[in-house]
C-alpha positions as MATLAB code, in Angstrom:
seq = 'XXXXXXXXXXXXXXXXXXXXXXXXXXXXXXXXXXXXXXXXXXXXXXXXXXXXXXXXXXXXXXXXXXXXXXXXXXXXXXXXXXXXXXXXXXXXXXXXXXXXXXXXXXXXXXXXXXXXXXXXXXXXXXXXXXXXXXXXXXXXXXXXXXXXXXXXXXXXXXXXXXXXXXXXXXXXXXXXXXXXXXXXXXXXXXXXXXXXXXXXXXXXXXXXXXXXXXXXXXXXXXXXXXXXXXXXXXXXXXXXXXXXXXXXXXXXXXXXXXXXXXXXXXXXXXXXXXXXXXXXXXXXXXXXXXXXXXXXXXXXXXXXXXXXXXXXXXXXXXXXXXXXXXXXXXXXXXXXXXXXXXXXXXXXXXXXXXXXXXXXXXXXXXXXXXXXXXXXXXXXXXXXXXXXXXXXXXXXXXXXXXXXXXXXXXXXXXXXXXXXXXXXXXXXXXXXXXXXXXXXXXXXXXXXXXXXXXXXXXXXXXXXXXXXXXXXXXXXXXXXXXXXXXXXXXXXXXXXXXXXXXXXXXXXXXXXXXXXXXXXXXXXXXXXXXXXXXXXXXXXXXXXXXXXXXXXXXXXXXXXXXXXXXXXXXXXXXXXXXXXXXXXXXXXXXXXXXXXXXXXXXXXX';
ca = [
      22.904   10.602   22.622;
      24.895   13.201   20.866;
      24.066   13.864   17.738;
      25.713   11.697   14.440;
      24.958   14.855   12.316;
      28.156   16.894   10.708;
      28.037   19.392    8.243;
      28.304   16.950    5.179;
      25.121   15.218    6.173;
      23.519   18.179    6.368;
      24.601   18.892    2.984;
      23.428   15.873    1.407;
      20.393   16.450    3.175;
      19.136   19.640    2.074;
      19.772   18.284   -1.239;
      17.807   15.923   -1.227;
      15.049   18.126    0.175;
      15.882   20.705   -2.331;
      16.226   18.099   -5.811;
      12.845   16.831   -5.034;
      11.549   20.194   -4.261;
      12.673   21.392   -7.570;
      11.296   18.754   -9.943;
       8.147   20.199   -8.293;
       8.731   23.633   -9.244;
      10.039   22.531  -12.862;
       6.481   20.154  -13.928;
       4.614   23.836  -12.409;
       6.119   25.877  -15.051;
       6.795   23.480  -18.306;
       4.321   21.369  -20.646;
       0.508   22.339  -19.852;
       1.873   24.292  -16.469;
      -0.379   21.945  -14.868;
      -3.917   23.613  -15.734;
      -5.712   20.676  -16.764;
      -7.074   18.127  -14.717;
      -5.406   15.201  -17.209;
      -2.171   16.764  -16.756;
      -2.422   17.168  -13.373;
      -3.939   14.387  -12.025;
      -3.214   11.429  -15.167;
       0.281   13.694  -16.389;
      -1.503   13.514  -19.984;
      -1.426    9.617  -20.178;
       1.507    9.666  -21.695;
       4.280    8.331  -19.173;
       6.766    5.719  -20.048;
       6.943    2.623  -18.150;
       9.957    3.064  -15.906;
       9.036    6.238  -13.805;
       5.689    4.623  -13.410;
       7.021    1.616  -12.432;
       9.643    2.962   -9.862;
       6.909    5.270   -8.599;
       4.910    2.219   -7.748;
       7.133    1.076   -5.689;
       8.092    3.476   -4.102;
       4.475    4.424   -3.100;
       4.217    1.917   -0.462;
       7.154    1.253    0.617;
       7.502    3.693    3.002;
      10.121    4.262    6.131;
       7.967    2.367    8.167;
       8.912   -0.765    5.230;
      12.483   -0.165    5.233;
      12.965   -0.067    8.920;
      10.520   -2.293    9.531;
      11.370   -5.173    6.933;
      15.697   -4.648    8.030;
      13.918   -5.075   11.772;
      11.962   -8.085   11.123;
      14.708  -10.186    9.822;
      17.240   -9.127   12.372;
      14.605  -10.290   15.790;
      12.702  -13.250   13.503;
      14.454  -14.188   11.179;
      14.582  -14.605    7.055;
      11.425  -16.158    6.672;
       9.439  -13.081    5.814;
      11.698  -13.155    2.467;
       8.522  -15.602    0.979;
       7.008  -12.577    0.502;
       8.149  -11.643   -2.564;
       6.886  -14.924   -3.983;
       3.065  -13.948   -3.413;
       4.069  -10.756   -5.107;
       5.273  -12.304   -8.536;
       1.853  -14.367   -8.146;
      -0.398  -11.585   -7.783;
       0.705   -9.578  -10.776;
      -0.652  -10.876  -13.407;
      -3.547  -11.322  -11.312;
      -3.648   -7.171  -11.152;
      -2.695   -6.594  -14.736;
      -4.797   -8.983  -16.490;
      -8.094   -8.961  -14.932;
      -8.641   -5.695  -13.263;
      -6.429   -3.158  -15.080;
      -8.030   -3.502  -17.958;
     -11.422   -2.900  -16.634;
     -10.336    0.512  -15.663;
      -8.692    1.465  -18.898;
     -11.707    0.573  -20.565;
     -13.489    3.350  -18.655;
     -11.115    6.044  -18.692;
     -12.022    6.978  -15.293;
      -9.670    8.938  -13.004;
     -11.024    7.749   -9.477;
     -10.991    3.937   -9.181;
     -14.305    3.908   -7.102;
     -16.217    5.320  -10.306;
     -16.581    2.042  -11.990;
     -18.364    1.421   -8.548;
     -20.773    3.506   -9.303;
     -21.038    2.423  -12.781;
     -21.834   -0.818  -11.622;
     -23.583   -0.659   -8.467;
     -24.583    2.862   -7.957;
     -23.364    6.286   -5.634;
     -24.115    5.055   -2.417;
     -21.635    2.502   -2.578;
     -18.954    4.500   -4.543;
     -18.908    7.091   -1.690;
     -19.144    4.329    0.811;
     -15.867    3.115   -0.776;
     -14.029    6.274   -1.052;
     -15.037    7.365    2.264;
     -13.272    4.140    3.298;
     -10.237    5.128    1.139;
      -9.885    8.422    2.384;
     -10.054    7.673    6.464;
      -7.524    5.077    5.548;
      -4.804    7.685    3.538;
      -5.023    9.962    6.200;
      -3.977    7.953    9.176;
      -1.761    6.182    6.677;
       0.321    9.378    6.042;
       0.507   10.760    9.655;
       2.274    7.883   10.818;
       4.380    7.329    7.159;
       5.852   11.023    8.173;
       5.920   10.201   12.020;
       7.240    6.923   12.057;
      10.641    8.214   10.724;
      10.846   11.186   12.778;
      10.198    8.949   16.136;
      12.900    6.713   15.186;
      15.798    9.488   13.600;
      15.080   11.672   16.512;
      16.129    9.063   18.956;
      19.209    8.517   17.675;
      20.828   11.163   15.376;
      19.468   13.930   17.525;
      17.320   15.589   14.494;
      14.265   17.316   16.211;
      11.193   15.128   15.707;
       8.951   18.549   15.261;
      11.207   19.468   12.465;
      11.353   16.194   10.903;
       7.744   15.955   10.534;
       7.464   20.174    9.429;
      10.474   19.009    6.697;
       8.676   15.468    5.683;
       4.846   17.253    4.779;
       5.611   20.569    3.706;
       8.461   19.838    0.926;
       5.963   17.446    0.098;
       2.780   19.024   -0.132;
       4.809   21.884   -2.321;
       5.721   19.650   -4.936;
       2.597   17.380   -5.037;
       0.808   20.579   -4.991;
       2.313   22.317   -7.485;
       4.262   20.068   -9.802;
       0.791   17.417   -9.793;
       1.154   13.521  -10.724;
       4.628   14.107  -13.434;
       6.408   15.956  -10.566;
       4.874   12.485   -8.340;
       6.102   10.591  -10.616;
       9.462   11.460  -11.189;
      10.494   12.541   -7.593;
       9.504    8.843   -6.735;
      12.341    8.073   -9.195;
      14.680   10.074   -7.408;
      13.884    9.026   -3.827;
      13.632    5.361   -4.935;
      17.709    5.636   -5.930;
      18.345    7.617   -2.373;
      16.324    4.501   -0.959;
      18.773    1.738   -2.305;
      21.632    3.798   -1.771;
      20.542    4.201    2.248;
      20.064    0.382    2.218;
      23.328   -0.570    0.059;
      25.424    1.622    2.537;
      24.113   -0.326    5.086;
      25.373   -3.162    3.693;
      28.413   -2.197    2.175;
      29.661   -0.703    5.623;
      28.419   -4.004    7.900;
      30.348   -6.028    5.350;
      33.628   -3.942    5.341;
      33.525   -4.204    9.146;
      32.906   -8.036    8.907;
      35.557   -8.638    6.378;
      33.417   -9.867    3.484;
      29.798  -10.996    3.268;
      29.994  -14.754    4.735;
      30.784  -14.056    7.978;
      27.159  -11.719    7.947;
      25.867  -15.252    6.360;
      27.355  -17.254    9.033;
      26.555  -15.029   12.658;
      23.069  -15.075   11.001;
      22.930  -18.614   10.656;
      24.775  -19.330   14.098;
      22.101  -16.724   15.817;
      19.100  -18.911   13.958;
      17.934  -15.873   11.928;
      18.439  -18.195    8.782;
      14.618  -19.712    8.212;
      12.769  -20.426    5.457;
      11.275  -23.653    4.779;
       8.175  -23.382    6.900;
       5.361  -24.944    5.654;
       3.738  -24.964    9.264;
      -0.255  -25.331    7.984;
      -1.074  -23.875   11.495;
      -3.073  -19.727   10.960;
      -1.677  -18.725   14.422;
       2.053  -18.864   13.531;
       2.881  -15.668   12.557;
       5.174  -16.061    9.177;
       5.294  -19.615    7.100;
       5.068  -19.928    3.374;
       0.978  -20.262    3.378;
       0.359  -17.062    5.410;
       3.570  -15.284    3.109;
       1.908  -16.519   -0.220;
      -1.422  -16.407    0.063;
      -1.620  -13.646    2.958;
       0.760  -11.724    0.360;
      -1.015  -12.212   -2.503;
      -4.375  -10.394   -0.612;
      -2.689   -7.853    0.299;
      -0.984   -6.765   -3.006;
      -3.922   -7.170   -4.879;
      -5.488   -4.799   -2.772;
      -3.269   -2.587   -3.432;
      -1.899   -2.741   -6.705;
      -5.254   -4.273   -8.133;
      -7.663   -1.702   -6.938;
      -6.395    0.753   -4.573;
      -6.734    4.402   -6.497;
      -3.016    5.532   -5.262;
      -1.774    2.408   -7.490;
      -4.581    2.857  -10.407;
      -3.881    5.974  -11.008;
      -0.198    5.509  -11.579;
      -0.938    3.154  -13.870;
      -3.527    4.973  -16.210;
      -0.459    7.790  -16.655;
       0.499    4.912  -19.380;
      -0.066    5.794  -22.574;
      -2.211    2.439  -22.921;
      -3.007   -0.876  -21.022;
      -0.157   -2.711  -22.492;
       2.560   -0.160  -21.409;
       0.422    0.128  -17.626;
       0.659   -3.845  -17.541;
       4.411   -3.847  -18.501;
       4.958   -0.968  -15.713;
       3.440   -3.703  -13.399;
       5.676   -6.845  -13.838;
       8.311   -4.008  -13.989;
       7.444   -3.138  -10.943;
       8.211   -6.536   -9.372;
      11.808   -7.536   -9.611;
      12.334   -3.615   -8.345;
       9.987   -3.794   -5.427;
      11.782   -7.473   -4.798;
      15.124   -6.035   -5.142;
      14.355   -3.436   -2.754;
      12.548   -5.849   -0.215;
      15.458   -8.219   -0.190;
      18.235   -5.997    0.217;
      16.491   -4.880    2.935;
      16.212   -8.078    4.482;
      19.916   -8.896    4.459;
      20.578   -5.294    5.702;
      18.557   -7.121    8.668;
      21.070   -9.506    8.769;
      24.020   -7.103    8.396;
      23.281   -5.276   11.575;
      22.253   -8.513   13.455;
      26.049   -9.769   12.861;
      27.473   -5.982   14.113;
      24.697   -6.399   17.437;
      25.272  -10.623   17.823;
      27.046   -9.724   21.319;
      25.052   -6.805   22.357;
      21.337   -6.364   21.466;
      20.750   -2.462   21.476;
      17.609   -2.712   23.222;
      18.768   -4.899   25.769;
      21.598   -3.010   26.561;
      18.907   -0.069   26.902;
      20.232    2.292   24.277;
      17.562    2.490   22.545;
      13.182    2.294   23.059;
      12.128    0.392   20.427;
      13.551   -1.789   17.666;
      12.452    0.047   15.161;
      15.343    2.422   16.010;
      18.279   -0.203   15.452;
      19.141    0.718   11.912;
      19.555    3.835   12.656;
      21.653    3.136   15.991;
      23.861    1.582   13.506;
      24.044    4.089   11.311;
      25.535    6.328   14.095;
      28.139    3.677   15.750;
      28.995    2.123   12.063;
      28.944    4.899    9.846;
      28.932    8.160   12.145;
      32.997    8.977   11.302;
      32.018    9.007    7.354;
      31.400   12.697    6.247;
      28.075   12.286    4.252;
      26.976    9.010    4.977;
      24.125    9.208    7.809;
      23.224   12.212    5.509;
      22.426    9.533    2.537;
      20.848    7.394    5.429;
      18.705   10.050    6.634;
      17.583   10.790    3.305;
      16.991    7.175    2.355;
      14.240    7.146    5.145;
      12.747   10.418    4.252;
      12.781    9.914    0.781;
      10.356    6.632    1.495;
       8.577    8.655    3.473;
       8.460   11.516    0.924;
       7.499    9.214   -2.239;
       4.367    7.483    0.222;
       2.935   10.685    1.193;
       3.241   12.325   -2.351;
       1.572    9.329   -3.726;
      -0.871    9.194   -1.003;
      -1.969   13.443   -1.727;
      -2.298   13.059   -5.037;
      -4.979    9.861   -5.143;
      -6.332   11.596   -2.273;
      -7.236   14.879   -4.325;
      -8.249   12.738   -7.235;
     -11.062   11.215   -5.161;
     -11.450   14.148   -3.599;
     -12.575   16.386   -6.955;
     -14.480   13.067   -8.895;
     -16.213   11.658   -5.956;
     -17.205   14.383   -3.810;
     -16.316   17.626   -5.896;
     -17.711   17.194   -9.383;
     -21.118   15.166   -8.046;
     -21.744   18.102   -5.973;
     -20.963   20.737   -8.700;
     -23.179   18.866  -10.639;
     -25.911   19.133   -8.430;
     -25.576   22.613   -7.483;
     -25.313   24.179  -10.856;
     -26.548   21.322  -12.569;
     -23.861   21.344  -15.642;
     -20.318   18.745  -15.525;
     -17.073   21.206  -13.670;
     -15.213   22.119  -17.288;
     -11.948   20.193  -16.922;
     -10.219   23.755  -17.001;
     -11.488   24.671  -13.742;
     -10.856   21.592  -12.106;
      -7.003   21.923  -11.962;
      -7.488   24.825   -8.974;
      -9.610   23.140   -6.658;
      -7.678   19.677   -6.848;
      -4.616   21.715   -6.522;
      -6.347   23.277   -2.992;
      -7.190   19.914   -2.014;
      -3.944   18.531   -2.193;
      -2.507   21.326   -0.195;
      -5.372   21.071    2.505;
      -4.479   16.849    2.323;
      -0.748   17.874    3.296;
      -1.750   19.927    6.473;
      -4.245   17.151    7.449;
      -1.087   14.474    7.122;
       1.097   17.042    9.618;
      -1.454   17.611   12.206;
      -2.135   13.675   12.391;
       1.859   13.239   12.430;
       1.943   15.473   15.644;
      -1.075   13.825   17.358;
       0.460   10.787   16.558;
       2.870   11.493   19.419;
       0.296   11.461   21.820;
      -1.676    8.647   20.624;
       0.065    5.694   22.119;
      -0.132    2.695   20.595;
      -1.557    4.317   16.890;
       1.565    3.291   14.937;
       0.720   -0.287   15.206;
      -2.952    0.671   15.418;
      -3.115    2.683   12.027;
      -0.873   -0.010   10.056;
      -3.929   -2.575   10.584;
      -5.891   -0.487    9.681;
      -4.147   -0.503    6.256;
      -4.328   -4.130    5.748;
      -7.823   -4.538    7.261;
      -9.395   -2.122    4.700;
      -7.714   -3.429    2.223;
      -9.468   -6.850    1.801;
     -12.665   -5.785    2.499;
     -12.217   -3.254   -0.685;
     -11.049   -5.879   -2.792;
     -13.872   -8.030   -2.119;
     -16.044   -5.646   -3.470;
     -14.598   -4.761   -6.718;
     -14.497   -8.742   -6.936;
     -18.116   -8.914   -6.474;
     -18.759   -6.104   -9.316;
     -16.057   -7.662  -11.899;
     -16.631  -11.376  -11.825;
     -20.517  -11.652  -10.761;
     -23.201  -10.352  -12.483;
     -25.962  -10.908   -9.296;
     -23.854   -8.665   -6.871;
     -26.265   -5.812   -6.101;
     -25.841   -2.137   -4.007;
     -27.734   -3.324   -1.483;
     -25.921   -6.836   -0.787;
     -22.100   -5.197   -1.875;
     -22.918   -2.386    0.575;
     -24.297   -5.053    3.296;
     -21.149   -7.038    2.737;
     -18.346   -4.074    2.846;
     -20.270   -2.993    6.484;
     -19.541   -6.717    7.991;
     -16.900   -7.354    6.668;
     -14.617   -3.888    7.479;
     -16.673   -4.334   10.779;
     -15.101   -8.168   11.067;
     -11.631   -6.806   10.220;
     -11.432   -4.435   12.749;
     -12.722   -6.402   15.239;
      -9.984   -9.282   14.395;
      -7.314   -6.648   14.006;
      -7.584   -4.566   17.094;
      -9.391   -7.087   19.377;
      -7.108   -7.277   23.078;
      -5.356   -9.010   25.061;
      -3.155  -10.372   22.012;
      -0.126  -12.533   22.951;
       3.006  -10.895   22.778;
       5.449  -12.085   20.131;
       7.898  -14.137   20.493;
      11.414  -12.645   19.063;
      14.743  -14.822   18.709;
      16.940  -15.137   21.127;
      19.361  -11.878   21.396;
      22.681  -11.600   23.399;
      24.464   -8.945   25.378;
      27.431  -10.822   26.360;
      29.890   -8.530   25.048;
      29.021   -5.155   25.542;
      32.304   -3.424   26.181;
      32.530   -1.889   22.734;
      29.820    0.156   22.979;
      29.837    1.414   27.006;
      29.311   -1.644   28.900;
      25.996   -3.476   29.671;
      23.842   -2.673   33.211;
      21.221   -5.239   34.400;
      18.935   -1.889   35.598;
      18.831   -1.066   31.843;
      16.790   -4.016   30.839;
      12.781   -2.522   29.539;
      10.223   -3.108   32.249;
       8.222   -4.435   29.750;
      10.478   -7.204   28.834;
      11.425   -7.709   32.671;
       7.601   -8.219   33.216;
       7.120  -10.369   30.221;
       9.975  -12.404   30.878;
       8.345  -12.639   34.284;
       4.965  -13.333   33.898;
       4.926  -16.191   31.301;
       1.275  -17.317   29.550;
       0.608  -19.867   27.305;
      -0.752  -18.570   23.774;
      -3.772  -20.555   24.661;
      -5.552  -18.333   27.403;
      -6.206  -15.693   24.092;
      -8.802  -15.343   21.816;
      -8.297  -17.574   19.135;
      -8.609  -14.907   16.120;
      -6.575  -13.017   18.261;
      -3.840  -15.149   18.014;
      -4.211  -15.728   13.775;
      -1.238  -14.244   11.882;
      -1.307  -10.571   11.063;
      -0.852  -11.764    7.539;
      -5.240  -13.093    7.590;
      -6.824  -10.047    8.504;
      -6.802   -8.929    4.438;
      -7.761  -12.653    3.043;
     -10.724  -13.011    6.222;
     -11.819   -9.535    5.296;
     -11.921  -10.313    1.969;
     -13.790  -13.937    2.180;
     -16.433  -12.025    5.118;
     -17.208   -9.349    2.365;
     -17.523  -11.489   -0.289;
     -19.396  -14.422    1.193;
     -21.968  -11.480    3.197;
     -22.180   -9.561    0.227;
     -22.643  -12.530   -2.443;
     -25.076  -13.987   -0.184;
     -27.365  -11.236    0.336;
     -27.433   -9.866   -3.113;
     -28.628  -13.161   -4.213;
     -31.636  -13.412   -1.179;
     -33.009  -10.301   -2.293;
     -32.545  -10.803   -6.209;
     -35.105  -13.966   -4.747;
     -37.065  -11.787   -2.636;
     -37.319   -9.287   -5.802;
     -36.051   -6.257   -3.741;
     -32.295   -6.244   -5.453;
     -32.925   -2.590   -6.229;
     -31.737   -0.888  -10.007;
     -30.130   -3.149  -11.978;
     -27.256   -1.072  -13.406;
     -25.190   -4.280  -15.921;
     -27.665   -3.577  -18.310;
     -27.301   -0.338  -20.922;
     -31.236   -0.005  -21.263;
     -34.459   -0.377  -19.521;
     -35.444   -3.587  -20.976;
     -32.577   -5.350  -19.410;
     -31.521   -6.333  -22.875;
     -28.389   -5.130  -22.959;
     -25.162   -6.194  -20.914;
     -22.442   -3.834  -20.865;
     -19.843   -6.373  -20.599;
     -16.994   -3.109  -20.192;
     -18.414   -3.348  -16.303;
     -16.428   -7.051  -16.386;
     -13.268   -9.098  -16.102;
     -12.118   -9.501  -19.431;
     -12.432  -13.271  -19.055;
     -16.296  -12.893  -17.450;
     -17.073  -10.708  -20.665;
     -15.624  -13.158  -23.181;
     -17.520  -15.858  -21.634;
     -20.944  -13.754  -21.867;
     -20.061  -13.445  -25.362;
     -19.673  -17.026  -26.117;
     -22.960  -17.728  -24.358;
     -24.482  -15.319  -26.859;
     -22.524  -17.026  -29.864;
     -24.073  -20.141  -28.953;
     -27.578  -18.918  -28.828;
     -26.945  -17.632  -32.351;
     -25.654  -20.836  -33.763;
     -28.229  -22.783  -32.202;
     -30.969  -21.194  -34.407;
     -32.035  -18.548  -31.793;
     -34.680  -16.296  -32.457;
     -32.067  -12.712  -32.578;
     -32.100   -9.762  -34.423;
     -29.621   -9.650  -37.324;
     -28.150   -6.495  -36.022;
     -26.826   -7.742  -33.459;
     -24.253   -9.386  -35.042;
     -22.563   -6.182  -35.937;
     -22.860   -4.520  -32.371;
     -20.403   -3.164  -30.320;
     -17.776   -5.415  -28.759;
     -18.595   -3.264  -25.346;
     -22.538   -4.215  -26.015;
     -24.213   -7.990  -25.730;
     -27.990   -8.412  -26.874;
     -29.569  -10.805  -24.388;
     -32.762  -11.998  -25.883;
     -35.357  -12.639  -23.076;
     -35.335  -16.544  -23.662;
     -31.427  -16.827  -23.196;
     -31.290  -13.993  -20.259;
     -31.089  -16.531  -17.342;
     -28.503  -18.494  -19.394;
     -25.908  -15.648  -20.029;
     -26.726  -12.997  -17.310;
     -25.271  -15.578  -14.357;
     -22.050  -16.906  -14.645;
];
């Protein structure tokens, strides 16, 4: 297909590569010039809520989202919409009873309030996890886009991915978490202007938004009001909600890319207003997206792209339309093109950045420590972080090019994002809201359950899905329709029927479980065999307690609602006429004496 490219688009292109290559250079040579590790990696703490909240955002959705959300609602329907509910659930979930359990330790990396509370064998074990995950995460966030924009505006997939990672690693690299920051900004605009065109144009051609309403509804795209209790159908409102709800949490709760976006606040109330912020925007985004779905199904109602054989996948029909729709508008594929990159751009920026981060508090400083046996100054820990970013950029290209030759990875490496997830989750659960939780069960539990989600998530033969019905009755507009052009893989499919029956039965469970069963399999394993071998007496260093006496409970290592309770226990002790030392009425609020005869009562929850 010829290319939809003219020299506008280009234009409008290289700008955007250029704008967000710029903020970059400006954040390397103004304020602190980037030479502290605070500035660099926590952009002093003093960001105001709106970049943050933008930037969170726009670090997951990625191109994958945008094409892949607009392409879910134009072959299933509008069902998938739910979504957003679960995410107005989980907030204040996130911002009321695990942000401020990080804030209260200052920490840069998220996994060091594992180690706080269970010990350095699980906070590696954790960011290990983390890191495998990034990685594969940001070959296919830059790869993804390239596959599909390749196919269909004729821009060269090798240079797609060389444009995506390096313009990126430069300005993560250099510019650190404020250049992050507000390039997210930037790219988030590009991405509603990418979708809005998309819109705008469908509806010009239409003649108004409710004909786009009624094709959709005609064509049965319009659901929403399934309540279908069964796990195995793929999207209802229980595996949208509470499926939802899992998986945000584990990533705005307690994944370090999200964390440490939100500790750039100047304090927890500004990092918890940047999170319900963040909500109506990443709503907005998501369900714009999901009529743009519907926009292009009313343009394709007649002729189904894929059918017709024009293009591989479906993932490549918003772009298709971009070139028959808006491919006579100077500028306008340009704004398209850098929509999708831009998503691509703000993921992988996010994604280096937490990635260093870990990099220079888990594995870095720990080492330096144990080599020279003195803390890394925090002025030479700007350099190396800086290095590691750079190395984490060249890493995401090379997995972007051996993502061509991997097959089926794309689908492969997005489970793994939601399968880690859970299983994470689960285990900063375990250290917030229980006080029995021990390294040896946590790290017991993490092993079966990421084990169990991985299992569940790539286990084969998995039945195929089953897409709406699509129609190329009309074809003439866009070159006529042959019958040879039909994918063998539908041909066969169509051809070979099988019930949904002869499969595994957790192979047929909604993709939507894999975070919440990770999650319960970690928790229940982890929970379970932390409390055996408390019984057994082999539970190992008991790190909730600030001295060896096990007399006092740092309640900082808790849920702000766990700790309040342990200090209510203690209250009532006190009243009571409990034998207690009169200084410990003016402790610390971080600090609760436990006398030995009321230790059983307060220490379990």
């Amino acid at each position: 297909m010829a290319s939809a490219f003219g020299v506008w688009d280009y234009v409008v292109f290289i700008a955007m590569l250029m704008i967000s290559a710029g903020i970059g250079v400006y954040y390397r040579f103004s304020g602190g010039k980037q030479k502290t590790n605070a500035e660099y990696l926590l952009a002093d703490r003093n960001m105001s809520i709106w970049p943050v909240s933008f930037s969170l955002m726009a670090s997951f959705m990625s191109a994958i989202t945008l094409l892949g959300v607009s392409n879910e609602n134009y072959q299933f329907g509008t069902q998938f919409v739910a979504i957003n509910l679960s995410y107005g659930l989980a907030t204040p979930i996130a911002a009321y009873l695990f942000l401020p359990v990080f804030f209260r330790l200052q920490a840069c990396s998220a996994y060091e309030y594992l180690e706080k509370r269970f010990g350095k064998k699980t906070r590696l074990a954790a960011s290990l996890a983390y890191t495998l995950q990034m990685i594969l995460y940001m070959g296919i966030a830059v790869y993804a886009p390239a596959l599909a924009l390749q196919a269909v505006t004729g821009l060269d997939q090798a240079y797609s991915i060389l444009a995506i990672g390096g313009i990126c690693t430069f300005y993560s690299t250099i510019g650190g978490m404020k250049a992050v920051l507000f390039t997210d900004v930037f790219q988030s605009v590009l991405m509603f202007a990418a979708i809005y065109a998309v819109i705008i144009c469908a509806a010009v051609k239409a003649g108004g938004l409710a004909p786009i309403w009624e094709a959709a509804s005609e064509g049965a795209r319009l659901e929403i009001w399934n309540f279908d209790p069964n796990p195995t159908t793929r999207h209802t409102w229980w595996t949208l909600t509470i499926g939802g709800m899992f998986t945000y949490l584990s990533l705005y709760a307690v994944n370090q890319t999200q964390v440490q976006r939100l500790k750039t606040c100047k304090n927890l109330k500004s990092a918890q207003k940047a999170l319900w912020l963040n909500w109506p925007i990443l709503s907005l985004l998501s369900l714009s997206t999901s009529f743009s779905g519907l926009a292009i199904y009313y343009y394709y109602r007649s002729c189904d792209p894929l059918r017709q054989g024009r293009i591989k996948v479906r993932d490549q029909t918003m772009p298709l339309f971009v070139v028959d729709a808006m491919g006579d508008i100077p500028g306008l594929p340009g704004l398209f093109v850098s929509g999708i990159f831009s998503a691509s751009l703000s993921t992988v920026s996010a994604a280096l950045n937490s990635l260093a981060a870990v990099t220079l508090e888990d594995y870095l400083k720990p080492l330096y420590q144990k080599v020279k046996r003195k803390p890394m100054p925090d002025l030479q820990s700007s350099f190396p972080t800086k290095v590691m970013a750079f190395l984490y950029g060249v890493v995401c290209i090379a997995v972007a090019f051996l993502a061509q030759k991997m097959g089926g990875v794309l689908q492969a490496s997005l489970t793994i994002f939601g399968v880690v997830g859970g299983p994470l989750f689960a285990l900063f659960t375990m250290g917030m809201f229980t006080t029995r939780a021990n390294q040896r069960g946590v790290i017991t539990g993490l092993l079966v359950g990421l084990s169990f989600s991985l299992w569940i998530g790539f286990g084969q033969p998995r039945p195929p899905l089953k897409t709406l019905d699509f129609s190329v009755e009309d074809c003439s507009e866009f070159g006529g329709y042959n019958q040879t052009s039909l994918p063998l893989a539908m041909a066969q499919r169509a051809a070979e029927p099988r019930d949904d029956s002869d499969y595994f039965y957790l192979y047929r469970l909604s993709y939507l479980w894999f975070s919440v069963l990770g999650y319960l399999v970690t928790f229940l394993v982890g929970y379970g065999t932390s409390v055996l071998l408390r019984w057994r007496g082999a539970q190992g260093t008991e790190r909730i307690y600030l001295d060896e006496q096990q007399t006092y409970l740092n309640t900082d290592l808790f849920s702000p609602p766990v700790a309040r309770a342990m200090k209510q226990r203690l209250a009532k002790f006190i009243e009571n006429g409990g034998d207690i030392d009169a200084t410990v009425r003016q402790q610390h609020s971080s600090r609760v004496d436990i006398p030995t005869t009321a230790k059983q009562d307060v220490s379990h929850p």
